[in-house]
N, C-alpha and C positions, 0 to 999 in steps of 0.2 A: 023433613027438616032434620032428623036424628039421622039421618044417613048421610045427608051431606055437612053435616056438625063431623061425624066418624071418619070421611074420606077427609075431611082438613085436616082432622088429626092427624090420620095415618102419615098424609104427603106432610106435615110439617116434623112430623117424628122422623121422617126417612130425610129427609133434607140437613136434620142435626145429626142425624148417624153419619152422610158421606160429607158432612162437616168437619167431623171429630175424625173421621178416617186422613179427609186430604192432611187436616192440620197436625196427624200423626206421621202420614207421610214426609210431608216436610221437614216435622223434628226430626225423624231418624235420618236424613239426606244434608241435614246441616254440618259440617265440620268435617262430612266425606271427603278428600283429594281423591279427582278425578284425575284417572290416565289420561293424561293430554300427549298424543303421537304426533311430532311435526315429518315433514316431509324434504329433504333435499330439491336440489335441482335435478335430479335423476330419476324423483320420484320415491326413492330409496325410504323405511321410514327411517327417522332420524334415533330414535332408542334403540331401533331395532340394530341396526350399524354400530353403535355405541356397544353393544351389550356383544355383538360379536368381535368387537376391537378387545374388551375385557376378557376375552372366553380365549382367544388366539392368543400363546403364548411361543413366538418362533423358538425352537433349540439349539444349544448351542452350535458350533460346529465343532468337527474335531479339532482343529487349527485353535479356534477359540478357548474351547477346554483344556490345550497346549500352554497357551499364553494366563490364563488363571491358573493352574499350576505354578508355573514358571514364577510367576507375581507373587505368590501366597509365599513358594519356597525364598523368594531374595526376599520377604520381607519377616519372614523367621530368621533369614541369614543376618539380618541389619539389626533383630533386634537382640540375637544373643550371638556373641562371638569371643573368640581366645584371642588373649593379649598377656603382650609381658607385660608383667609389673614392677617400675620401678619407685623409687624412693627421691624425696626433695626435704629441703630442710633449711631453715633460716642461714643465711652464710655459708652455705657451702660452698663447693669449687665452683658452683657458677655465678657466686656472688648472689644468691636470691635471696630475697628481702623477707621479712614478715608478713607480710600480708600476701592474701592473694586478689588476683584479678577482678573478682566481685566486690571487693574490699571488706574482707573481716581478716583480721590481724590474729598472729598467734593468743592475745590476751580477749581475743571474742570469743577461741574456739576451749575445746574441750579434750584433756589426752586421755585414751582407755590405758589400760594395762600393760598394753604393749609398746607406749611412747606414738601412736598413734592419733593423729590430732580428728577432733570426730566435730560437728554442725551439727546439734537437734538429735545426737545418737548413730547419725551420718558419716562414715568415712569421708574425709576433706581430700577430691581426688579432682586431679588436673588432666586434661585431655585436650588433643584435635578440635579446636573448636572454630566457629562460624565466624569468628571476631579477626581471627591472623589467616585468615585464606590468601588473600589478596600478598600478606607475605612470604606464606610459608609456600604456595600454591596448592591447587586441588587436583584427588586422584577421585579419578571412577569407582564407586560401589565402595567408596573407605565413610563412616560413617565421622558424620562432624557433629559434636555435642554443643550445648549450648548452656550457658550456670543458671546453675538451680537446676539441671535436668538431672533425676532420679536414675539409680541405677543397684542390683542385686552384684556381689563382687563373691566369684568363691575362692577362697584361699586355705590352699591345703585342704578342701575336702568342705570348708565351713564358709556358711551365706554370713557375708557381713551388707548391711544398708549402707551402701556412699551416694554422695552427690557430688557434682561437679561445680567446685567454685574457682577455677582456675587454669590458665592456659597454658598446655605444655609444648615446647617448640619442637623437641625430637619428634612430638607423638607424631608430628605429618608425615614422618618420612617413614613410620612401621607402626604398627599395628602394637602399643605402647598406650600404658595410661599409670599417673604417676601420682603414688600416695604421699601425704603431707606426713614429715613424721618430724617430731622434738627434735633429736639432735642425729650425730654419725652413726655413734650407737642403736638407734633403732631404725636403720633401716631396713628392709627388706626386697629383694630381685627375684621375681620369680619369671620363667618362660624364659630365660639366656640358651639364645639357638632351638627355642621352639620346647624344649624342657620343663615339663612340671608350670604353663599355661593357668591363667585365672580365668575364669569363664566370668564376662559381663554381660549383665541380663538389663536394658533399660527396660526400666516399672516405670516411668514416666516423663514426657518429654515437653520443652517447652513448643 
């Protein structure tokens, strides 16, 4: 009787131990993601193909490496170039009015030191832009501005902040961009037959 009392024991103690076992198996098998590999119509696996599509990077070709070059340089070209700089001013010889194209009047803007009319600390500068194509016409690789687009100006050696609030009708025909200045007296021309050139840097475009 005490032996077969001892063998119920033993099989019911071993029956809770591969109880506690499965039921630990299972906790540490819950919240595993299993690799699931699908298969193509080829048979192919499907990760397997994918993971060599990510790993295959073709290289350029020369030709190609030619053409990014080429890109990088006309778009350094577009965004700093030499321009004369001319001058405009309420009534002058060509009858121009106060305001400009954007519409801020000489009594919105601001004049520095030099009779300079300045926006936000901005030189107030006219240029080629997107608005008179249609009239003025369009040349290849000539850059057309747009107001309110940001632009670095150096004159005489020194960066001044301009922006573009206004359209200037020479500028289509050369390479030309025209400061807002108070009266006759402060004007200023710099680049006449390519001479002492302002370099413009656009910092930001619309």
């Amino acid at each position: 009787m005490k032996k077969s009392n001892t063998l119920k024991m033993i099989r019911n103690e071993t029956l809770v131990v591969l109880y506690v076992i499965a039921l630990f198996a299972i906790a540490t098998t819950i919240g595993r993601v299993n690799k699931v590999t699908t298969y193509n119509v080829n048979g192919v696996s499907s990760l397997q193909s994918s993971h060599m599509v990510d790993k295959y990077v073709p290289k350029p070709t020369p030709e190609e490496l030619e053409q990014q070059r080429l890109a990088k340089e006309r778009a350094n070209l577009l965004r700093t170039r030499k321009y004369r700089l001319t001058s405009f001013y309420a009534n002058d010889e060509l009858k121009t009015g106060s305001c400009t194209g954007a519409g801020f009047c000489t009594w919105d803007l601001k004049l520095n030191d030099k009779g300079w009319y300045t926006y936000k600390g901005k030189l107030v500068l006219a240029a080629a832009t997107t608005y008179m194509i249609n009239t003025f016409g369009y040349k290849k690789d000539k850059v057309y501005f747009k107001y309110y687009d940001e632009v670095n100006v150096t004159i005489d050696g020194k960066v001044y902040p301009g922006i573009i609030l206004d359209t200037c009708g020479a500028c289509y025909h050369d390479e030309r961009i025209d400061l807002f200045v108070k009266d006759g007296a402060h004007t200023i021309d710099r680049g006449y037959k390519g001479r002492n050139m302002v370099t413009v840097e656009i910092t930001k475009k619309k």
